[in-house]
PyMOL Python script that loads the backbone (N, CA, C, O; Angstrom):
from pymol import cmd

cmd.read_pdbstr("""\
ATOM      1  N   UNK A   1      23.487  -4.030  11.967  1.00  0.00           N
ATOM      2  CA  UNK A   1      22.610  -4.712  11.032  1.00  0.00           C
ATOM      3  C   UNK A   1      23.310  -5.999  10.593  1.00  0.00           C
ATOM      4  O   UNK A   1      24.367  -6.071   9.967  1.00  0.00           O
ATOM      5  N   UNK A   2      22.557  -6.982  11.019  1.00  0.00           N
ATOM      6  CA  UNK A   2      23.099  -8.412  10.362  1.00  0.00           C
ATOM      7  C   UNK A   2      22.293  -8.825   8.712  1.00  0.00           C
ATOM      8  O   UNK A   2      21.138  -8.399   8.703  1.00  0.00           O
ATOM      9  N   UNK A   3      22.619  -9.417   7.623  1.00  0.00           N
ATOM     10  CA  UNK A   3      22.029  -9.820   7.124  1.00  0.00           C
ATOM     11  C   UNK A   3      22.473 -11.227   6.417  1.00  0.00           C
ATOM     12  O   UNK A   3      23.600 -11.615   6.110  1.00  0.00           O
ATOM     13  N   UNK A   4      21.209 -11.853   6.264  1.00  0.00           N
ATOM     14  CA  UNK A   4      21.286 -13.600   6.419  1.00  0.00           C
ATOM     15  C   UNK A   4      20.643 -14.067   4.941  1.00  0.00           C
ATOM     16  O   UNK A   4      19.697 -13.551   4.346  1.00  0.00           O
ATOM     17  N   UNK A   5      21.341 -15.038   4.607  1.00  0.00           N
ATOM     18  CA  UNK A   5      20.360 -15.547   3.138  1.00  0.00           C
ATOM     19  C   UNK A   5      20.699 -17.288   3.769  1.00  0.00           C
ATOM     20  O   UNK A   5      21.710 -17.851   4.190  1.00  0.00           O
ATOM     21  N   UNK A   6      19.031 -17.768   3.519  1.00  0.00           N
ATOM     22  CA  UNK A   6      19.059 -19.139   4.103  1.00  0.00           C
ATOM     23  C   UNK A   6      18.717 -20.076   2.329  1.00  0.00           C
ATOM     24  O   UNK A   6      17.594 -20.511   2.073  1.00  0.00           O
ATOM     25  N   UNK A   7      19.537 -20.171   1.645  1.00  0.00           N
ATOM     26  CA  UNK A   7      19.608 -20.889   0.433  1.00  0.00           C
ATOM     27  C   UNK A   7      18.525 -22.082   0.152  1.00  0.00           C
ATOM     28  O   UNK A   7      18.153 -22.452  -0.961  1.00  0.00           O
ATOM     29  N   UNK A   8      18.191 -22.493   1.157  1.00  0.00           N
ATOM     30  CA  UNK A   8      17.799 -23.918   1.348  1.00  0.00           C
ATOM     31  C   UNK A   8      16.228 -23.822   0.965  1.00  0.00           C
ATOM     32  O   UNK A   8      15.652 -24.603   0.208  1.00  0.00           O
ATOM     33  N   UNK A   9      15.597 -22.629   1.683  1.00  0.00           N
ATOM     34  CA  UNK A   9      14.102 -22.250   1.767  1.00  0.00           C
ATOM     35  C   UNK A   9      14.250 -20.831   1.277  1.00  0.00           C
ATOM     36  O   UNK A   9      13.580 -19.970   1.847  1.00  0.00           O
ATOM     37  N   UNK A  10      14.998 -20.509   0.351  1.00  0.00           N
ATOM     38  CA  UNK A  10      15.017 -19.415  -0.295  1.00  0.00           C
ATOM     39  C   UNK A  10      14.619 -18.024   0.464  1.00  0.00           C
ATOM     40  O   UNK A  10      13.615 -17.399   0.123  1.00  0.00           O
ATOM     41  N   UNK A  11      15.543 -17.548   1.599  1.00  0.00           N
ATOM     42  CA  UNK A  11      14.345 -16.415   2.503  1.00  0.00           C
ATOM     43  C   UNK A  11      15.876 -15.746   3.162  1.00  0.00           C
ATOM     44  O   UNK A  11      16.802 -16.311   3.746  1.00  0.00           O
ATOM     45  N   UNK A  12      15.623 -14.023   2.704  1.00  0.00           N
ATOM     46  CA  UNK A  12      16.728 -13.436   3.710  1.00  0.00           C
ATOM     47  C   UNK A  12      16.159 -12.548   5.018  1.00  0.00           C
ATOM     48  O   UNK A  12      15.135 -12.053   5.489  1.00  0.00           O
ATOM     49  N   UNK A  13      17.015 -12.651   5.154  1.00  0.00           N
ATOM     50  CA  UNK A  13      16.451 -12.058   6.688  1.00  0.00           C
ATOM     51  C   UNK A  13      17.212 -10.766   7.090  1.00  0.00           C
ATOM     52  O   UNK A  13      18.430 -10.929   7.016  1.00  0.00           O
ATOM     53  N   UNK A  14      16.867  -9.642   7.457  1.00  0.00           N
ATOM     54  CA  UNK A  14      18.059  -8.548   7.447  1.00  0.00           C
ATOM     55  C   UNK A  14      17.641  -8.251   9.403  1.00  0.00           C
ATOM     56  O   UNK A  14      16.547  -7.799   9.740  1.00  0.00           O
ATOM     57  N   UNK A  15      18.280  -8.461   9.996  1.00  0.00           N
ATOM     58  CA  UNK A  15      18.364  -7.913  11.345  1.00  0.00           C
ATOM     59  C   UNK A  15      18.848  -6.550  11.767  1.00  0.00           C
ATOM     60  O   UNK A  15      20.029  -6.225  11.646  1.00  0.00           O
ATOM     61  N   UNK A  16      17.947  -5.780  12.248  1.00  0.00           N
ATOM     62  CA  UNK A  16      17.932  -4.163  12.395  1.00  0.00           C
ATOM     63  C   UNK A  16      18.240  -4.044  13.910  1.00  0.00           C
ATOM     64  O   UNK A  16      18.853  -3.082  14.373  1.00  0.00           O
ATOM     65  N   UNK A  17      17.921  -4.759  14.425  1.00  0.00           N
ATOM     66  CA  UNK A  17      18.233  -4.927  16.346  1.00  0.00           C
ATOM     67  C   UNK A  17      18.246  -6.201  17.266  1.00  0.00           C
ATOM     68  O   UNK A  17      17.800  -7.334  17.085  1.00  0.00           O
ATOM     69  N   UNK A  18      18.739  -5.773  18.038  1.00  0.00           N
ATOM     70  CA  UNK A  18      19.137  -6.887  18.976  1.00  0.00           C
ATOM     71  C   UNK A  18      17.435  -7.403  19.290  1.00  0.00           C
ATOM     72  O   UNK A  18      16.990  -8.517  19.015  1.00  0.00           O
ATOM     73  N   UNK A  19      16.801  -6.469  19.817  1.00  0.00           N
ATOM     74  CA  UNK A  19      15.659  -6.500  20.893  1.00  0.00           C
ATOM     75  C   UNK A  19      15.007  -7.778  20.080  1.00  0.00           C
ATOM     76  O   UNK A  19      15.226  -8.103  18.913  1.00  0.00           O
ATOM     77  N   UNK A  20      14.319  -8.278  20.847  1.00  0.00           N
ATOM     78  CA  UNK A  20      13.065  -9.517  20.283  1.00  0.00           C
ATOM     79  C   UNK A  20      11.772  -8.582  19.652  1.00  0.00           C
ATOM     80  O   UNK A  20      11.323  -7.477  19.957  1.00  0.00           O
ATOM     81  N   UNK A  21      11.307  -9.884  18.325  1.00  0.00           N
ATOM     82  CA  UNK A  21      10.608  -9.362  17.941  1.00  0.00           C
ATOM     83  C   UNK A  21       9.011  -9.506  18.597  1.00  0.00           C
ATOM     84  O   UNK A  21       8.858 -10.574  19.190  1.00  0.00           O
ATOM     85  N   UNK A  22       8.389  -9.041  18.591  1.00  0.00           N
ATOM     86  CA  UNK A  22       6.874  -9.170  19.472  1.00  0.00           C
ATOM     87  C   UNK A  22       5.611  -9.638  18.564  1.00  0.00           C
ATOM     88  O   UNK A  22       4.687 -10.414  18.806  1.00  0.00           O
ATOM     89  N   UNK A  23       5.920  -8.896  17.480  1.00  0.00           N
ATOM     90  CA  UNK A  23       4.326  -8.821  16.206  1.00  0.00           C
ATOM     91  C   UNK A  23       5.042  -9.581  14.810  1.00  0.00           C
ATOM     92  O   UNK A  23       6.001 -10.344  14.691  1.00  0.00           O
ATOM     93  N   UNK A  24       4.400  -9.178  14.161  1.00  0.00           N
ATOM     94  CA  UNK A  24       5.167  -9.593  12.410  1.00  0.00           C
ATOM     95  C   UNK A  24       3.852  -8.381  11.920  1.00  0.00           C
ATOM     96  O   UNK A  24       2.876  -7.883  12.481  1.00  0.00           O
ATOM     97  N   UNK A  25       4.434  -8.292  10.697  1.00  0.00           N
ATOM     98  CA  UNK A  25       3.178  -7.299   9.654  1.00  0.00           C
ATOM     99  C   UNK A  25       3.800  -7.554   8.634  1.00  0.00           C
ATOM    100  O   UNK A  25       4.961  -7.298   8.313  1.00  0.00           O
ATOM    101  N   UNK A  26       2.676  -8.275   7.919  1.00  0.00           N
ATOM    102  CA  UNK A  26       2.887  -8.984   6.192  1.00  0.00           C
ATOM    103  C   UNK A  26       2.713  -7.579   5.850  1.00  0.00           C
ATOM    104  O   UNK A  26       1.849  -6.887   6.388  1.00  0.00           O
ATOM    105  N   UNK A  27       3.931  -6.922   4.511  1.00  0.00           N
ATOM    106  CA  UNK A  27       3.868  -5.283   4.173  1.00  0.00           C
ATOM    107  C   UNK A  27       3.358  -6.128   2.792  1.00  0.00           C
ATOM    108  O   UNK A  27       2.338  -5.578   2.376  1.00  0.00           O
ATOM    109  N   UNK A  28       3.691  -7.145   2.049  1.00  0.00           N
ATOM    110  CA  UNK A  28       3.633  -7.685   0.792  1.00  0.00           C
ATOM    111  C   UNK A  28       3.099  -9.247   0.929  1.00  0.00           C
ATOM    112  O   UNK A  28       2.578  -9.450   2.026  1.00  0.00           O
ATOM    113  N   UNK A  29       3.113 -10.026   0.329  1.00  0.00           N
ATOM    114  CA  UNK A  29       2.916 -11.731   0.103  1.00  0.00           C
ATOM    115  C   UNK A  29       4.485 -11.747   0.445  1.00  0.00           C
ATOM    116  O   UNK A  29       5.258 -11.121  -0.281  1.00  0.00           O
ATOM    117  N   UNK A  30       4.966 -12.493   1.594  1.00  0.00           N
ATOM    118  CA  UNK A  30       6.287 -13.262   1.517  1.00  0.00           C
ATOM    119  C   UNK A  30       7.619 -12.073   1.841  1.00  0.00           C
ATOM    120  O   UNK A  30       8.813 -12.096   1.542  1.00  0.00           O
ATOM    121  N   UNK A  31       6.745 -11.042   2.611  1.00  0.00           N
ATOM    122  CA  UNK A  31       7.995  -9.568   3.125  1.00  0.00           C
ATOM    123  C   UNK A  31       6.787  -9.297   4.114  1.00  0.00           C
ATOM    124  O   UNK A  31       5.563  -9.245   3.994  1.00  0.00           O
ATOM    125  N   UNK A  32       7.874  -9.118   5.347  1.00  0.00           N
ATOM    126  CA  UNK A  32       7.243  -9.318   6.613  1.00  0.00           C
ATOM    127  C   UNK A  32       8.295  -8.347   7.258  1.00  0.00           C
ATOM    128  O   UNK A  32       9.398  -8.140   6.752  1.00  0.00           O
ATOM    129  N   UNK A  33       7.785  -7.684   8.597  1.00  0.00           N
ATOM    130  CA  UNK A  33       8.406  -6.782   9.488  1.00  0.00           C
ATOM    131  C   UNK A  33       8.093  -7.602  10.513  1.00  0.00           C
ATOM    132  O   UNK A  33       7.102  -8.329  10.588  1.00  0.00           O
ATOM    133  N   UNK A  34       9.377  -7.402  11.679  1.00  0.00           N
ATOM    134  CA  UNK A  34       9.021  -7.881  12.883  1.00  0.00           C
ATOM    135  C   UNK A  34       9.398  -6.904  13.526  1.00  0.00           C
ATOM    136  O   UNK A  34      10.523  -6.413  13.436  1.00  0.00           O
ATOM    137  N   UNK A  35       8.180  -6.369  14.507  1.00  0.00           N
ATOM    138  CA  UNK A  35       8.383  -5.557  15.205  1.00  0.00           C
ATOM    139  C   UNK A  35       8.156  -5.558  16.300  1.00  0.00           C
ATOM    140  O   UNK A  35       7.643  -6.661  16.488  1.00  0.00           O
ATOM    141  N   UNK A  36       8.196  -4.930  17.418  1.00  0.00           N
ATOM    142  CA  UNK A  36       8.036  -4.648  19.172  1.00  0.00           C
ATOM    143  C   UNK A  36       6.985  -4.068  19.544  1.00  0.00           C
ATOM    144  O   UNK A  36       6.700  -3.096  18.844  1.00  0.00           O
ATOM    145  N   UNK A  37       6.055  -4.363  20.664  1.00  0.00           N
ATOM    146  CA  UNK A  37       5.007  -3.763  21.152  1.00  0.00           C
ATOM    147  C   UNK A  37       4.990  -1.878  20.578  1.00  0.00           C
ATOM    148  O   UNK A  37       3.969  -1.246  20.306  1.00  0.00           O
ATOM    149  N   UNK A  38       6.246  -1.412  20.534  1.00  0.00           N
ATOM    150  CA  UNK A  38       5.789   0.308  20.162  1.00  0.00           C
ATOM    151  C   UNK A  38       6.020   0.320  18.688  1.00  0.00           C
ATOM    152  O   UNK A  38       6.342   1.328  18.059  1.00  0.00           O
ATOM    153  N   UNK A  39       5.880  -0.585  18.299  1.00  0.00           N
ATOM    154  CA  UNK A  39       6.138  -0.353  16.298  1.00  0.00           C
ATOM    155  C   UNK A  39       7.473  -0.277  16.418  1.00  0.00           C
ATOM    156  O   UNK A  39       7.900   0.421  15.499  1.00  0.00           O
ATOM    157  N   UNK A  40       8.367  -0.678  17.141  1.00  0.00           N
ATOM    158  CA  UNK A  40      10.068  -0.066  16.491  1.00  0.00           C
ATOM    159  C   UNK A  40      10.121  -1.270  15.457  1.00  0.00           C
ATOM    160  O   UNK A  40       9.363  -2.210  15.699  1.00  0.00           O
ATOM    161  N   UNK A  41      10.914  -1.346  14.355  1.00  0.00           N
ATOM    162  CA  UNK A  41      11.310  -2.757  13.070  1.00  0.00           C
ATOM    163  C   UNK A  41      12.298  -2.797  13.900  1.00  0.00           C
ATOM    164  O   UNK A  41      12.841  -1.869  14.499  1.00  0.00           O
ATOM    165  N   UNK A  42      12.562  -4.157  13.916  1.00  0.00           N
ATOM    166  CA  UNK A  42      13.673  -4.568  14.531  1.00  0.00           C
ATOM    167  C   UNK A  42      14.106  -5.891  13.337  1.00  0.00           C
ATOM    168  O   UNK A  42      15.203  -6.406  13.553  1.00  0.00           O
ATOM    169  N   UNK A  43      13.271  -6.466  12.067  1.00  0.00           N
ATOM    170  CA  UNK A  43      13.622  -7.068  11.309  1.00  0.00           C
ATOM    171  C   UNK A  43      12.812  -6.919   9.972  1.00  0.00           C
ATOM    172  O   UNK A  43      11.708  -6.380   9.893  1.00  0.00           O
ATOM    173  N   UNK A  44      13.552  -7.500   8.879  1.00  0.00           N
ATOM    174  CA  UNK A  44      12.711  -7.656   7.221  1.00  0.00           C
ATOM    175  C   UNK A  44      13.078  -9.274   6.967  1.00  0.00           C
ATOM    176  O   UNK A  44      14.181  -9.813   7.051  1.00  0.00           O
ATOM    177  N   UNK A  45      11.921  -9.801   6.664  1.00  0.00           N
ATOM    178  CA  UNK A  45      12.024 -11.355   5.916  1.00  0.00           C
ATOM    179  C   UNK A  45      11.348 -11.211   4.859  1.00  0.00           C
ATOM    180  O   UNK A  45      10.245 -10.684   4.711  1.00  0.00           O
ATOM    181  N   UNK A  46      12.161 -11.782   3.976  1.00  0.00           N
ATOM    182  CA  UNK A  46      11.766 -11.712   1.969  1.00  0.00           C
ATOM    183  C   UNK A  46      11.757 -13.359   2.460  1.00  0.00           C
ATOM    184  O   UNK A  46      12.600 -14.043   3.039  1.00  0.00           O
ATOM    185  N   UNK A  47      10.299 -13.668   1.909  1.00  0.00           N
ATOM    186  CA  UNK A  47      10.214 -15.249   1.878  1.00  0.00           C
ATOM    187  C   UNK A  47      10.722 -15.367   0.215  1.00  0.00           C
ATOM    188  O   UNK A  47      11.147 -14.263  -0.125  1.00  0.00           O
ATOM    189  N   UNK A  48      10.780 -16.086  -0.595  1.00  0.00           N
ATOM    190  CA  UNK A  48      10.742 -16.544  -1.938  1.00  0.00           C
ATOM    191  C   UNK A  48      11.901 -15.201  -2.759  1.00  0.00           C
ATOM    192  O   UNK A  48      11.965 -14.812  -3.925  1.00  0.00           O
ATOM    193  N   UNK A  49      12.759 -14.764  -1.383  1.00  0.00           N
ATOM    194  CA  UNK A  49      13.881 -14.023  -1.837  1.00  0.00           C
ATOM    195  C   UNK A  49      14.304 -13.842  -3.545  1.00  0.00           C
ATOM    196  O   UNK A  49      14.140 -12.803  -4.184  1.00  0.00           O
ATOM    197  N   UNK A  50      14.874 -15.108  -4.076  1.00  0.00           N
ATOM    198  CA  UNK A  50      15.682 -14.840  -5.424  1.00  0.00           C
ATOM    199  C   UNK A  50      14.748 -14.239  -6.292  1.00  0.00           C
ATOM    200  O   UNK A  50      15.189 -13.512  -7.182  1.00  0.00           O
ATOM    201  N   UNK A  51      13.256 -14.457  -6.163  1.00  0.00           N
ATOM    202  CA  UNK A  51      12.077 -14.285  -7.115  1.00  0.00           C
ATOM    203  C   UNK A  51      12.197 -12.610  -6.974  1.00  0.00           C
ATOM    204  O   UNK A  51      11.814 -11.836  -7.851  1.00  0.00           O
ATOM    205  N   UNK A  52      12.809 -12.205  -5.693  1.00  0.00           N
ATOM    206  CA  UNK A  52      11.981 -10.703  -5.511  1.00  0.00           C
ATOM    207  C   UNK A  52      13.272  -9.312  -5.299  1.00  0.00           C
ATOM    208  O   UNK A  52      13.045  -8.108  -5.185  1.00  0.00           O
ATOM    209  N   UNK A  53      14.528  -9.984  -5.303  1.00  0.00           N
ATOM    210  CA  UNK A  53      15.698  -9.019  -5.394  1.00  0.00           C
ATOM    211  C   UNK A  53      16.795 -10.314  -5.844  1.00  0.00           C
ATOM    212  O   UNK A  53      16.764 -11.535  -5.687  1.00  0.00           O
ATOM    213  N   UNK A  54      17.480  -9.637  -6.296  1.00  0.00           N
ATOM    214  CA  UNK A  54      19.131  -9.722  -6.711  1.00  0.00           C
ATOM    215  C   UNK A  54      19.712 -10.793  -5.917  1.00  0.00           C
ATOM    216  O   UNK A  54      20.830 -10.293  -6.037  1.00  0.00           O
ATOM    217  N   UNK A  55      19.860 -11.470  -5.454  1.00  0.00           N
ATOM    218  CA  UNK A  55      20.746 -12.083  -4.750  1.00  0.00           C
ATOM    219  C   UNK A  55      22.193 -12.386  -4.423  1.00  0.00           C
ATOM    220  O   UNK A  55      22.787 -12.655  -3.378  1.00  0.00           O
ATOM    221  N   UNK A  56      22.644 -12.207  -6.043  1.00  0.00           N
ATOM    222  CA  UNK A  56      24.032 -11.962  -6.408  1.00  0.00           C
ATOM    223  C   UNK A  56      24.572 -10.507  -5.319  1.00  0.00           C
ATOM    224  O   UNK A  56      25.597 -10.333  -4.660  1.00  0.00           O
ATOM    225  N   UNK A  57      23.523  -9.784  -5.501  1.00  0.00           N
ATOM    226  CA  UNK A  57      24.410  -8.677  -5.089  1.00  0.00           C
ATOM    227  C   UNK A  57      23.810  -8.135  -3.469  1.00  0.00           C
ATOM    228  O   UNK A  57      23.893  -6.974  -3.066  1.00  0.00           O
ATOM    229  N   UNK A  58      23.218  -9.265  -2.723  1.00  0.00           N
ATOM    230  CA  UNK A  58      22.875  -8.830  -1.711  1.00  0.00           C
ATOM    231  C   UNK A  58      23.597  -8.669  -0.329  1.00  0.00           C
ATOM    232  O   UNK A  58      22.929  -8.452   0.682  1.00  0.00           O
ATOM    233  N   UNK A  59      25.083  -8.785  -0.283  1.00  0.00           N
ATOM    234  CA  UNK A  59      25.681  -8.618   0.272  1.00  0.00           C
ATOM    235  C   UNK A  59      26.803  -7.805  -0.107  1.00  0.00           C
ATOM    236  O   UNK A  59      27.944  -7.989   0.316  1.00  0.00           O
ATOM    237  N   UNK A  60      26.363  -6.647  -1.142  1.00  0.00           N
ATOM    238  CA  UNK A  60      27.379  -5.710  -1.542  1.00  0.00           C
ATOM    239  C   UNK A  60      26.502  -3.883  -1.186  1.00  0.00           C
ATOM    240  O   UNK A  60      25.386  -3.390  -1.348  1.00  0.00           O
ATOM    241  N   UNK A  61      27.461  -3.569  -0.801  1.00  0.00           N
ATOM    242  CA  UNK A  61      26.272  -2.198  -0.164  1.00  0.00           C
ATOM    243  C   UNK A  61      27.437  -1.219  -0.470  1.00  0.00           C
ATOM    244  O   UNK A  61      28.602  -1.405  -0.822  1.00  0.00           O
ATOM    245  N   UNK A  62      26.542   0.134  -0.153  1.00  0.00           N
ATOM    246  CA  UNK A  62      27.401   1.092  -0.524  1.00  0.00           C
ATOM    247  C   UNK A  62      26.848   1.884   1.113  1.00  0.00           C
ATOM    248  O   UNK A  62      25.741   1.711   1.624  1.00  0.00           O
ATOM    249  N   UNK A  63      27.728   2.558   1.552  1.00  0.00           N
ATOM    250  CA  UNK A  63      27.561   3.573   2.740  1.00  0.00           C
ATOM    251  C   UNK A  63      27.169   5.289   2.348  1.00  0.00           C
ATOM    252  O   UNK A  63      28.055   6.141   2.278  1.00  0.00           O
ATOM    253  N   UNK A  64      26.315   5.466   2.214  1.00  0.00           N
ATOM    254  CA  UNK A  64      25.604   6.647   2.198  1.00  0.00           C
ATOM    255  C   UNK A  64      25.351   7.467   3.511  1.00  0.00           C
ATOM    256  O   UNK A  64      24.414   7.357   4.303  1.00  0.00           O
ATOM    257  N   UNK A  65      26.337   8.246   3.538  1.00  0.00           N
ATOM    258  CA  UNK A  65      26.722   8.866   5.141  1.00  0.00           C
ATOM    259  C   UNK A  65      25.970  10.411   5.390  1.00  0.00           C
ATOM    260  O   UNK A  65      25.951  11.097   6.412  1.00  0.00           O
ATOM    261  N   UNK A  66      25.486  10.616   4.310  1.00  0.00           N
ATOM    262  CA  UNK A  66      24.873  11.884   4.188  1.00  0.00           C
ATOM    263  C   UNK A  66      23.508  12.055   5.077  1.00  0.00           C
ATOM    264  O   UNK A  66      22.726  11.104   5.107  1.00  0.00           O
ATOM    265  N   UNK A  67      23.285  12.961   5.623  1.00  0.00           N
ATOM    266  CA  UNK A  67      22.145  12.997   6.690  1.00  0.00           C
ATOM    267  C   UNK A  67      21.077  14.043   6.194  1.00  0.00           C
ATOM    268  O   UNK A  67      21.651  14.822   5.432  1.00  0.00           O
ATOM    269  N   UNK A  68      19.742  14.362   6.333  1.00  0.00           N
ATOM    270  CA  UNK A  68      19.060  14.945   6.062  1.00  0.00           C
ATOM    271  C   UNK A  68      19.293  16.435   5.524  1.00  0.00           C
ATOM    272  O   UNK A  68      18.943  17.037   4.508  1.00  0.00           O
ATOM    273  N   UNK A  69      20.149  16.805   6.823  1.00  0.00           N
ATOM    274  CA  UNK A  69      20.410  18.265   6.671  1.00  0.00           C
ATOM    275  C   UNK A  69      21.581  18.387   5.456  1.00  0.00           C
ATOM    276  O   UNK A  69      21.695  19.514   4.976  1.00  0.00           O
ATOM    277  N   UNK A  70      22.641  17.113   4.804  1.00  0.00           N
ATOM    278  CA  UNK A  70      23.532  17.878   4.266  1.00  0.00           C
ATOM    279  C   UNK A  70      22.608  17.918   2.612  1.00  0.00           C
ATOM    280  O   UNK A  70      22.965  18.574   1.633  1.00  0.00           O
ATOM    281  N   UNK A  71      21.373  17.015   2.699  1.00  0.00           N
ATOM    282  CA  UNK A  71      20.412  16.950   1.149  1.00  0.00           C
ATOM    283  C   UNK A  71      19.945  18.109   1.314  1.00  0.00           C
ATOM    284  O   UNK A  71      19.194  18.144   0.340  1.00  0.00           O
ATOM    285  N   UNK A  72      19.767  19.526   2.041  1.00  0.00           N
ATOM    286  CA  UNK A  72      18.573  19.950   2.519  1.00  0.00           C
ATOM    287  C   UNK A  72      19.202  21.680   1.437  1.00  0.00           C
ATOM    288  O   UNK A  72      18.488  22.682   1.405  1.00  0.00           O
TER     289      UNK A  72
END
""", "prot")
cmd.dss("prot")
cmd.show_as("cartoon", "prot")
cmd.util.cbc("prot")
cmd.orient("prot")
């Protein structure tokens, strides 16, 4: 997973896969999926980003390694 903040035009971009994207699907105004002929996401674009998350902290993550079965 890559993720990108373009300052200039206010818009991040989080990259989920290599593959090219094929479609887009507006989920919101200005948050968009790009996806591949079989629905896989292969990306998220927040247009008007700072308005709609944190920015300060968008490159701080926590790793949550836990898998279905160990919540279960």
């Amino acid at each position: 997973m890559k993720v990108s903040y373009d300052k200039e035009v206010d818009a991040v971009y989080i990259q989920l896969s290599d593959n090219a994207p094929e479609g887009v699907v507006e989920i919101r105004e200005g948050v968009n999926l790009d996806i591949t002929n079989d629905d896989q996401i292969v990306g998220i674009e927040i247009i008007d980003a700072s308005k709609k998350i944190d920015i300060n902290t968008l490159f701080t993550y926590i790793i949550d390694r836990k898998t279905a079965r160990d919540s279960a």
